[in-house]
C-alpha positions as CSV (number, residue, x, y, z in Angstrom):
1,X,3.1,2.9,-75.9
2,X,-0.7,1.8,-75.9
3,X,-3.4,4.4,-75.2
4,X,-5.1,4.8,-71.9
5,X,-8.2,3.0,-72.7
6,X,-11.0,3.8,-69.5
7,X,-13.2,0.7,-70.0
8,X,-9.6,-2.0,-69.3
9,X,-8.9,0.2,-66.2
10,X,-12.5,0.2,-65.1
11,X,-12.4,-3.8,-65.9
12,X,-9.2,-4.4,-64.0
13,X,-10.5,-2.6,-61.2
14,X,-13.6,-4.6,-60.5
15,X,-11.5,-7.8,-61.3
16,X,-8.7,-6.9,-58.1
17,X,-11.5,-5.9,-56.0
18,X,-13.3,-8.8,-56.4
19,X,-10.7,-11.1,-56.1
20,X,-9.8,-8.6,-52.9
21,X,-13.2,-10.0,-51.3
22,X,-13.9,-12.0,-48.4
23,X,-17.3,-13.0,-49.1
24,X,-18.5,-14.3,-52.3
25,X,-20.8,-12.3,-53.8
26,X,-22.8,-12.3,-57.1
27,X,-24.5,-8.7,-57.8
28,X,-25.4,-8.8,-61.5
29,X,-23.9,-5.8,-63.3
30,X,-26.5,-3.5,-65.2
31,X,-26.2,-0.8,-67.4
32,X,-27.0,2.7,-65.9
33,X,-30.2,3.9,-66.4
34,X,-30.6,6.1,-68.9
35,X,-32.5,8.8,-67.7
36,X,-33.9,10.8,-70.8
37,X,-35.5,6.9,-71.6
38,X,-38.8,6.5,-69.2
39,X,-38.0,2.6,-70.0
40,X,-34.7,2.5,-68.2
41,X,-36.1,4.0,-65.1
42,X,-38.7,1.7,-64.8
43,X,-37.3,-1.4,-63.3
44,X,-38.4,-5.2,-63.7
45,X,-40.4,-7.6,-61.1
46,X,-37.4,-8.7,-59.6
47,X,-34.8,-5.8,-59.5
48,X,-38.1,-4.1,-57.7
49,X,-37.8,-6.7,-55.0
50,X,-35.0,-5.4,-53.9
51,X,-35.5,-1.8,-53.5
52,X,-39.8,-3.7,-52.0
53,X,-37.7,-5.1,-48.9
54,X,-36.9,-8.1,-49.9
55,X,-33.0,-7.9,-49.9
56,X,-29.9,-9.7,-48.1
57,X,-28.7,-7.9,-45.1
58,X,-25.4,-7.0,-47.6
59,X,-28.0,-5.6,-50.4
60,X,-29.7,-3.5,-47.2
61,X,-26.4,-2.1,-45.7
62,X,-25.1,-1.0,-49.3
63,X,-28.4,0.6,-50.6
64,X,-28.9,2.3,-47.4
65,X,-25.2,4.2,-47.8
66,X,-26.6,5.0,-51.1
67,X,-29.6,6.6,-50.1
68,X,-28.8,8.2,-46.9
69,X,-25.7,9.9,-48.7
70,X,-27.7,13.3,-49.8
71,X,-31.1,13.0,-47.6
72,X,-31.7,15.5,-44.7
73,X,-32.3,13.6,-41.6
74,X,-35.9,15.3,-40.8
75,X,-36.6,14.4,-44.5
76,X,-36.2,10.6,-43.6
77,X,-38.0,10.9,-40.4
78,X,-40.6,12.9,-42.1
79,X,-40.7,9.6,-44.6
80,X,-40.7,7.1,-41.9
81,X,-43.7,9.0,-40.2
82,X,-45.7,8.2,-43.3
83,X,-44.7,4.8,-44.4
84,X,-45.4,3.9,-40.5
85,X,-48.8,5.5,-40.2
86,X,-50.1,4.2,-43.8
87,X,-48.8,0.2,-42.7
88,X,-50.8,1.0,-39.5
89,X,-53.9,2.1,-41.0
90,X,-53.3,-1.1,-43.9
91,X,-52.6,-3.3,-40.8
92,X,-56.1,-2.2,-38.9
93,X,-57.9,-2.3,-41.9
94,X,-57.1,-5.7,-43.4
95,X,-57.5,-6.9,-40.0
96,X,-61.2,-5.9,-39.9
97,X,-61.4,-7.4,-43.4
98,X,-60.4,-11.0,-42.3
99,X,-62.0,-11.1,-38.9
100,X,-65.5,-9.9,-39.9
101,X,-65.1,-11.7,-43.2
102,X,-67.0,-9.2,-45.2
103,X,-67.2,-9.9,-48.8
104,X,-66.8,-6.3,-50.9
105,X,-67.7,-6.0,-54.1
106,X,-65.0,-3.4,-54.5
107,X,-62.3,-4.2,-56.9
108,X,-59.7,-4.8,-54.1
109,X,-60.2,-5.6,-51.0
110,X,-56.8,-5.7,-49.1
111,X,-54.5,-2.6,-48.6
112,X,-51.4,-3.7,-50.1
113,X,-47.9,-2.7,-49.4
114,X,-46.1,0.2,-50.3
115,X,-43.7,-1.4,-53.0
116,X,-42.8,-2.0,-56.2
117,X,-45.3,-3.5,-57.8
118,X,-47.9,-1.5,-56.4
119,X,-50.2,-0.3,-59.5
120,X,-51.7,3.3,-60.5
121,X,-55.3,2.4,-60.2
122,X,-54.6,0.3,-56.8
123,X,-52.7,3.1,-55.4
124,X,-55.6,5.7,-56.0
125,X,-58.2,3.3,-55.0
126,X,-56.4,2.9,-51.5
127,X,-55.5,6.3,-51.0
128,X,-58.6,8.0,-51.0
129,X,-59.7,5.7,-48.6
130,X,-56.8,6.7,-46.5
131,X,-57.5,10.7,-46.6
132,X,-60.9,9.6,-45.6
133,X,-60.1,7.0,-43.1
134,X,-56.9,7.8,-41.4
135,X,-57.0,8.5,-37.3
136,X,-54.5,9.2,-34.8
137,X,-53.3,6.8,-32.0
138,X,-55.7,8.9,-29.8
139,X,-59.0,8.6,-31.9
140,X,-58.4,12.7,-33.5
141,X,-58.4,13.8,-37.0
142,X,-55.4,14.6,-38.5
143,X,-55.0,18.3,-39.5
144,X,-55.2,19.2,-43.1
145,X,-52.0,20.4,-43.8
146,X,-50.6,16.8,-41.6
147,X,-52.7,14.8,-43.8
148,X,-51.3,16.3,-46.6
149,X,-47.9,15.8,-45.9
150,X,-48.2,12.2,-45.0
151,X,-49.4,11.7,-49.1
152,X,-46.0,13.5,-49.5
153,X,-43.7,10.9,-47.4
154,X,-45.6,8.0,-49.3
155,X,-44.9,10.0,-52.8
156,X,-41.6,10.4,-51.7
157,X,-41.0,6.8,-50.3
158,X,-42.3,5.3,-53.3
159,X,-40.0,7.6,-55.7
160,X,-37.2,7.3,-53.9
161,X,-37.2,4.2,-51.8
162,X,-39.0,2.0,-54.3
163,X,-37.8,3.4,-57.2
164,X,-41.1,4.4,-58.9
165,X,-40.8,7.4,-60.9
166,X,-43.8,7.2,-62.9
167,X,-45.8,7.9,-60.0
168,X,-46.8,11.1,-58.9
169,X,-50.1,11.8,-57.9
170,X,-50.1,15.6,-57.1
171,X,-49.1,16.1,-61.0
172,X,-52.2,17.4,-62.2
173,X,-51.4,16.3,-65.5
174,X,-51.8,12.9,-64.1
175,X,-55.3,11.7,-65.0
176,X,-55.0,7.9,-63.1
177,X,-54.8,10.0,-59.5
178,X,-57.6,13.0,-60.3
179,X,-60.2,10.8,-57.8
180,X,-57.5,11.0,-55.2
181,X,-56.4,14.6,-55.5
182,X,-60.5,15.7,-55.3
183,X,-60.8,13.1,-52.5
184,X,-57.8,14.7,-50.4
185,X,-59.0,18.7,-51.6
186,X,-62.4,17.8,-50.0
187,X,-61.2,16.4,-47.1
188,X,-58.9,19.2,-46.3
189,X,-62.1,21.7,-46.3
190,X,-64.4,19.6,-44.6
191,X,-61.5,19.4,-41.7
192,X,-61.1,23.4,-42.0
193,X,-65.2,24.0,-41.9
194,X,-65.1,21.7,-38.7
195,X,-62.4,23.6,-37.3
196,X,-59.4,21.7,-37.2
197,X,-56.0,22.5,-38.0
198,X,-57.0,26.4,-37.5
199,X,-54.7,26.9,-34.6
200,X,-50.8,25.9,-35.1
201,X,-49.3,24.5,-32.3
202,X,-46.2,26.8,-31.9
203,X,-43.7,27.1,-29.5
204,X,-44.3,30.2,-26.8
205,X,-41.4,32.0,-25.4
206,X,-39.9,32.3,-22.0
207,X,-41.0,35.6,-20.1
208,X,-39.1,37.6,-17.7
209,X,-40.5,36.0,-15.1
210,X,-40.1,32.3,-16.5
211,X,-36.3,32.8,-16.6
212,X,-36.4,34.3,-12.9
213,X,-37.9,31.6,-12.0
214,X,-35.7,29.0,-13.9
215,X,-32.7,30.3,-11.9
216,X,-34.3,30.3,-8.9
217,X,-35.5,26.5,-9.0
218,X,-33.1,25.2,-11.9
219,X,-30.0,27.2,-12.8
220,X,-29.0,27.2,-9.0
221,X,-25.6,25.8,-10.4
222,X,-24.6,23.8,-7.4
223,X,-24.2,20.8,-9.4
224,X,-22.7,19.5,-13.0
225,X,-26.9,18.9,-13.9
226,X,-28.1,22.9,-13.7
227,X,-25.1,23.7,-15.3
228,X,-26.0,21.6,-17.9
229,X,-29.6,22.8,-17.8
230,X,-28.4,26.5,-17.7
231,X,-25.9,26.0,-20.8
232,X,-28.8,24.4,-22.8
233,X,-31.0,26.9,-22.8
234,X,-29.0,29.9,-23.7
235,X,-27.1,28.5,-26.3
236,X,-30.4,28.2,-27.7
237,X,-31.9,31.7,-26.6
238,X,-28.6,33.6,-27.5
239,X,-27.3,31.3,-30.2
240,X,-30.3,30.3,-32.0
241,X,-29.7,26.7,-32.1
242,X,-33.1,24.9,-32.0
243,X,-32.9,21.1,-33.1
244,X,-31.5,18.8,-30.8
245,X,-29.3,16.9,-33.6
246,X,-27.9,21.0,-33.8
247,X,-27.2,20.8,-30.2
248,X,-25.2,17.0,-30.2
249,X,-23.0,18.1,-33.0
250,X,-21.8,20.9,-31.0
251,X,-18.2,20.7,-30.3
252,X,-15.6,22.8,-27.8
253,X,-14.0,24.8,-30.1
254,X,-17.1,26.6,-31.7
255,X,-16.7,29.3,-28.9
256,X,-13.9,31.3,-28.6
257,X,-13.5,34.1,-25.4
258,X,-11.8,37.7,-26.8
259,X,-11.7,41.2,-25.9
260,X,-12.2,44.1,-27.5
261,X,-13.0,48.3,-27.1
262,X,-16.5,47.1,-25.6
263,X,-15.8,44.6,-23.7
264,X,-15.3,40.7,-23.0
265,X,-17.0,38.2,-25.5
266,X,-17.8,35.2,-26.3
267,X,-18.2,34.2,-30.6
268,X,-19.8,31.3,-31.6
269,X,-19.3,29.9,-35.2
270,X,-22.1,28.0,-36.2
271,X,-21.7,25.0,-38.9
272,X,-24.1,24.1,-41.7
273,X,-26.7,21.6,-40.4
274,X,-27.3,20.5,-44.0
275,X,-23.7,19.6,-45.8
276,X,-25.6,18.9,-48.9
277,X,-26.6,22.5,-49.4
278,X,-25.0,24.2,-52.6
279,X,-22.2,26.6,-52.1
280,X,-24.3,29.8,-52.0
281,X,-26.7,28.4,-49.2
282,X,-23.6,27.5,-46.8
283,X,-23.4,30.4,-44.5
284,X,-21.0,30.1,-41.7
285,X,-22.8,32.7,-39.2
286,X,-20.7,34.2,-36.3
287,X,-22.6,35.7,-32.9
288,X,-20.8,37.5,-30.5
289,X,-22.3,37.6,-27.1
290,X,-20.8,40.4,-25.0
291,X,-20.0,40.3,-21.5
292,X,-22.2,42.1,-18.1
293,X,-19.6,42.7,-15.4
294,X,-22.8,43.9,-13.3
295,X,-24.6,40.6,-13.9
296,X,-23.6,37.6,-12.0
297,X,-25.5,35.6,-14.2
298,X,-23.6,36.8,-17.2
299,X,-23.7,34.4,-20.1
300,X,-19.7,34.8,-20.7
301,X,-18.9,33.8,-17.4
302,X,-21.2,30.7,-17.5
303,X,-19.9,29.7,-20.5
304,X,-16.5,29.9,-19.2
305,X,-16.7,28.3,-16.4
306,X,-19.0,25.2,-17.6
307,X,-15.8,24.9,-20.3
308,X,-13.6,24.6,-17.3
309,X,-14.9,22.0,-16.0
310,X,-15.5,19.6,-19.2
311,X,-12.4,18.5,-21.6
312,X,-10.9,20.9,-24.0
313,X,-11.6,19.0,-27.1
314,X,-14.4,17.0,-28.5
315,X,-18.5,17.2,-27.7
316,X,-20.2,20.6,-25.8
317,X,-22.2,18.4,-23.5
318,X,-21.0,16.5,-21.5
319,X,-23.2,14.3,-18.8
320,X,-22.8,15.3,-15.4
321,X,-21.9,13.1,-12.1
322,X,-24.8,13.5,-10.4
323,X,-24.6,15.2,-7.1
324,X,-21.5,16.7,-8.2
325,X,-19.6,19.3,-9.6
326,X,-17.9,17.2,-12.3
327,X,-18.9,16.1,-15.9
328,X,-17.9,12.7,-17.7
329,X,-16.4,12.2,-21.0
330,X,-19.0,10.5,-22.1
331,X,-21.1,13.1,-23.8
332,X,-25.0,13.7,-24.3
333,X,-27.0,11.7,-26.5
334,X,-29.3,13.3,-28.3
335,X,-32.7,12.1,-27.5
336,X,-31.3,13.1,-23.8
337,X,-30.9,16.6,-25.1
338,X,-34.1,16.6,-26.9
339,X,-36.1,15.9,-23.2
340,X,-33.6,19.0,-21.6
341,X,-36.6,21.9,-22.4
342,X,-39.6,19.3,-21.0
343,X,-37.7,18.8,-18.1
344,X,-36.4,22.3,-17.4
345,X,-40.2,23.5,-17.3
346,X,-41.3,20.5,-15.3
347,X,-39.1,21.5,-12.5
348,X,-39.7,24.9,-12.7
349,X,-43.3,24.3,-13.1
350,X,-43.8,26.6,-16.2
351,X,-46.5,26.2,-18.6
352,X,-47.1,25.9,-22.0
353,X,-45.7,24.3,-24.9
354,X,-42.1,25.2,-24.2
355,X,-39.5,23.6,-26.9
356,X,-36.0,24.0,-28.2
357,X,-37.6,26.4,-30.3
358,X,-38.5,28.9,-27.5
359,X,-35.1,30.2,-27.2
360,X,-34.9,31.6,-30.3
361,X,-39.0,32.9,-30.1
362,X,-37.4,34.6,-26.7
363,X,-34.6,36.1,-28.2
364,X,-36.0,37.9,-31.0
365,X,-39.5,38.8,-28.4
366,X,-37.2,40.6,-26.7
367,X,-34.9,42.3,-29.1
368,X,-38.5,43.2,-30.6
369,X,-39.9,44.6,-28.0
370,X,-37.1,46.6,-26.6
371,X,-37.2,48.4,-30.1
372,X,-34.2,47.1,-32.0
373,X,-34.9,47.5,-35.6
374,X,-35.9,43.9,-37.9
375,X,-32.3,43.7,-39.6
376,X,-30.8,43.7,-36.3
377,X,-33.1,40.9,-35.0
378,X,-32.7,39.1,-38.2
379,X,-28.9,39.0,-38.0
380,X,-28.9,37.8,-34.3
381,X,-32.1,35.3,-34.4
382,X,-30.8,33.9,-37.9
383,X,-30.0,34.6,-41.6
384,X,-31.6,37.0,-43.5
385,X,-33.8,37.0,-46.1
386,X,-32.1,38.4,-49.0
387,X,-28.5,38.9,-50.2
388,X,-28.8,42.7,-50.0
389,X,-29.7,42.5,-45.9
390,X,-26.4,40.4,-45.4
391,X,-24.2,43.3,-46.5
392,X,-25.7,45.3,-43.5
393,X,-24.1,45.0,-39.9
394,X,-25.5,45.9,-36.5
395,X,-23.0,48.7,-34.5
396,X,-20.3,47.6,-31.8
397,X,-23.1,49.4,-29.5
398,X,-26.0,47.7,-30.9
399,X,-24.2,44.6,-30.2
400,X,-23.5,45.2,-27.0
401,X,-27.3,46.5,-26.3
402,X,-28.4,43.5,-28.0
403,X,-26.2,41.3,-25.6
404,X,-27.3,43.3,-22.5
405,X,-31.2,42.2,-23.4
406,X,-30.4,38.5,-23.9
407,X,-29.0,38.5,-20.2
408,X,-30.5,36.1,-17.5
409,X,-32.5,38.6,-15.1
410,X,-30.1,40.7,-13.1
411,X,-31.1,39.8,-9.5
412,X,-28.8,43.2,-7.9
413,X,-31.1,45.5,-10.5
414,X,-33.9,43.5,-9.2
415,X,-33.8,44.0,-5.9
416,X,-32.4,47.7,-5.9
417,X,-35.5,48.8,-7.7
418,X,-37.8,49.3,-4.4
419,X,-40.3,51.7,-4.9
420,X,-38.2,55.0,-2.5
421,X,-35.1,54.1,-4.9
422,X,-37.2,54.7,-8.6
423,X,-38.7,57.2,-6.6
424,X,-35.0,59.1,-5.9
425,X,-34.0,58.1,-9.7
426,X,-37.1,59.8,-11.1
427,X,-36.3,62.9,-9.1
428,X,-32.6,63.2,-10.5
429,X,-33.4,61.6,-13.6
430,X,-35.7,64.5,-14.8
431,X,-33.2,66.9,-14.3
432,X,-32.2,68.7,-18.2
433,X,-28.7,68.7,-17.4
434,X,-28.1,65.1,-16.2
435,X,-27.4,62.7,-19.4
436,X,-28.6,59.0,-19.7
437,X,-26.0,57.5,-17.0
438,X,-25.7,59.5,-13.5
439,X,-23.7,58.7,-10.1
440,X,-25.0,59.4,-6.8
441,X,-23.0,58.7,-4.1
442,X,-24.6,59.0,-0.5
443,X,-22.7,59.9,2.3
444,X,-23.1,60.7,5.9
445,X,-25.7,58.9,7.6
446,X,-26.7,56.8,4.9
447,X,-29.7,57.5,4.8
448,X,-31.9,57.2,1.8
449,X,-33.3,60.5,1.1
450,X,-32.2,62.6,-2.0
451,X,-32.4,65.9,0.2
452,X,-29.7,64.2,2.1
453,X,-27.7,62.9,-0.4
454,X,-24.4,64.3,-1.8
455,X,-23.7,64.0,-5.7
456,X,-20.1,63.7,-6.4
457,X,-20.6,64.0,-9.9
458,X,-23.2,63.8,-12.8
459,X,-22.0,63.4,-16.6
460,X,-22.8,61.1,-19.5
461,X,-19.5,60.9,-20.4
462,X,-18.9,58.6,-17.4
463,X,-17.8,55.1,-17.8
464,X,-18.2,52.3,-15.0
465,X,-15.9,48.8,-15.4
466,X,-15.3,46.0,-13.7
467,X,-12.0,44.3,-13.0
468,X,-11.3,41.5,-10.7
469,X,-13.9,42.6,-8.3
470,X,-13.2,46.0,-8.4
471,X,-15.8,48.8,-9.4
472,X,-14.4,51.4,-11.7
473,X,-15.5,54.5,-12.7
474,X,-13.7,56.9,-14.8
475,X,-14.4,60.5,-16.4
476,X,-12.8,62.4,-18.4
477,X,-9.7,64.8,-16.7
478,X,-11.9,67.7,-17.8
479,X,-14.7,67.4,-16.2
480,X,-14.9,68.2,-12.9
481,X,-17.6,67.4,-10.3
482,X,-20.4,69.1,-9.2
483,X,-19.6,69.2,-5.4
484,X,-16.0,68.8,-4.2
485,X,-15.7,66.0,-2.3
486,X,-14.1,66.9,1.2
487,X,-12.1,64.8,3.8
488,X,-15.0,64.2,6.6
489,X,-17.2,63.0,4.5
490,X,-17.5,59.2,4.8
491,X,-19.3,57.5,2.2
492,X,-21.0,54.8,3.4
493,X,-23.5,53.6,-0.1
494,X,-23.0,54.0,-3.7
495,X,-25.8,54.1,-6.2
496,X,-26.3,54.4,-9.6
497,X,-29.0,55.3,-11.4
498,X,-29.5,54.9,-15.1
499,X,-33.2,55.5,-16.7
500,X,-35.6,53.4,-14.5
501,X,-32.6,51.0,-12.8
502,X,-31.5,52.0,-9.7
503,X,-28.2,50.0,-8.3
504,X,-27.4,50.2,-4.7
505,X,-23.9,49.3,-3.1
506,X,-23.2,49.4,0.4
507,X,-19.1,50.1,0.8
């Protein structure tokens, strides 16, 4: 038998697949690159016109597979930023050149393209005069830290896309760039001393009284659109999802509905947005969101009812019929979703710089300042820091606190809380004797005076559910209440106080 001999297979292989081929083609075969050889990295005039632009459509489509395969999408569009803004700049200023016809006695006069066979001292010669020179479409400076990551898309555009790994010009060891990296350090302090770039544009969170207002105005949910709307923003306040590319890869089966000793919940898995993270950076992170049976605006039952209403399979947003209750198949693009928090604050008329962002500011503004500890807010907003934090897990009851805070605004807490009700729930709240959760029932002539009122019973062992509209509340068998309730009494309001929230039922 003859031995298995790599170099005939990998020769027969190219031979059927080319003789496989519909369309002629005639890519000449090189030798890889060897990479420990500066030489073999470098390539010639006319291998560097392909990776300059000037390719066949067939080259484009190939090379673009090849370099797309392992680069993060805001890496490209970080890239694109800066290859567009320096041809713009190169396009304006060569313009000026040939229309004034100014004769410089500067070694070169033209901004040339970012390519191949761009040279060392050309590319320092032009970029300091970039740093320097550079405006927005508006007129404005450029902040330092902006400028500085535009050098970084043209570093990594000419490294990567052109295929020129001798440059790099913030390599201090680099002598042909020193003008350009004092150039661009000078420039950076003269824009700090003038005040620019101080103050980072970041995006603010929702208050209180933003989100009241957002469901009075937007989340009205008479129609597919506030649905929408409403969905959008708390998967990003409860679930942390930010991008909008985060948001159009969401699919149906990410949430799951379960039960447990708390309550009802909704989990949401959440997938890697970067597959081309190594193994230890690709966390799949759970969040359980649990359910409010006293909040009509409960998150759960949102959630469940939008899913009701789009298919069971496939995309999480889906577009909505307008002025209906129905949703399409066809789901959301994404530069749609990426509009959804401009125009949710434009019809709400909120203020400030309010992005897809804000959610997750919101979330962990409020988990902050209702006390919960920085683990806790960690773990819900996001991953944490360290692999020691990830072994520590929030309680079943600071879960279900935590989920109580990220509710929309409960509108029966809100408007039970008139100043005679805190006033009767301060009076029985300072009692000793009376734990954290206490039942008044008022009976008689209904009126709403605590002299007048008759407590059934008052113990913090006393646990209130909801179940298909019906109010629960049990205790345990040994308890027994303060006042017996007797047979002409007729009970005509039920409240219940808890801390500072005062809830009022009329039976």
């Amino acid at each position: 038998m003859d031995e298995f001999d790599p170099k005939v297979v990998e020769e027969d292989a190219r031979a059927i697949a080319a003789s496989l081929s519909l369309t002629s083609t005639s890519f000449k075969q090189e030798k890889e690159p060897d990479l420990d050889n500066k030489g073999d990295c470098l390539l010639t005039k006319e291998e560097g016109k392909v990776w300059s632009g000037k390719h066949t459509m067939e080259e484009k489509r190939l090379l673009a597979l090849q370099q797309d395969s392992g680069i993060p999408y805001n890496t490209k569009k970080a890239t694109a930023w800066g290859v567009r803004v320096w041809d713009e700049w190169a396009k304006t200023r060569n313009s000026y050149i040939m229309e004034q016809g100014v004769q410089r006695n500067e070694l070169f006069l033209y901004v040339p393209e970012l390519c191949y066979e761009i040279t060392h001292d050309e590319l320092n010669f032009w970029l300091c005069r970039f740093v320097l020179e550079v405006r927005r479409q508006d007129g404005s400076e450029y902040p330092p830290n902006s400028l500085r990551l535009l050098c970084c898309s043209i570093l990594r555009h000419l490294r990567e896309n052109c295929r020129r790994s001798d440059i790099d010009f913030f390599n201090k060891l680099k002598l042909d760039f020193a003008e350009f990296r004092n150039t661009l350090d000078d420039r950076m302090k003269q824009l700090q001393r003038l005040g620019i770039g101080l103050v980072r544009k970041q995006a603010q969170p929702y208050t209180e009284d933003d989100e009241e207002k957002l469901w009075q105005v937007v989340f009205h949910l008479r129609d597919a659109k506030s649905y929408s709307y409403a969905v959008y923003f708390y998967v990003c306040k409860v679930f942390s999802l930010c991008a909008a590319k985060d948001h159009h890869k969401l699919t149906v089966d990410q949430f799951k509905f379960g039960c447990d000793m708390i309550s009802e919940y909704v989990e949401f898995t959440g997938r890697p947005s970067n597959p081309q993270d190594s193994l230890d950076k690709l966390k799949i992170v759970q969040t359980r969101q649990y359910a409010d049976s006293l909040n009509p605006r409960c998150i759960v039952s949102l959630l469940r009812r939008y899913l009701n209403m789009i298919p069971p399979q496939g995309p999480f947003y889906r577009r909505p019929v307008p002025g209906t209750m129905q949703f399409s198949e066809q789901a959301i693009g994404v530069h749609t979703l990426e509009r959804f928090s401009k125009e949710i604050c434009e019809a709400a008329g909120i203020s400030g710089h309010h992005t897809g962002h804000s959610g997750r500011v919101s979330s962990a503004t409020t988990l902050y300042n209702r006390g919960f500890d920085e683990q806790s807010i960690k773990e819900r907003t996001g991953p944490t820091g360290s692999l020691a934090k990830g072994y520590r897990r929030a309680s079943l009851a600071q879960m279900k606190a935590m989920s109580d805070c990220l509710q929309p605004p409960n509108p029966l807490k809100m408007s039970a809380c008139s100043p005679s009700s805190s006033s009767s729930s301060d009076d029985h709240s300072s009692s000793p004797d009376e734990g954290p959760s206490n039942i008044i029932i008022i009976s008689e002539d209904g009126t709403d005076h605590p002299q007048e009122a008759t407590t059934i019973f008052s113990r913090p062992e006393v646990t209130i559910t909801e179940q298909d509209g019906v109010l629960k509340i049990e205790m345990p068998s040994r308890t027994s209440p303060l006042m017996p309730l007797t047979s002409h009494q007729t009970i005509t309001k039920l409240k219940i106080v808890k801390g500072d929230i005062v809830l009022e039922l009329n039976l």
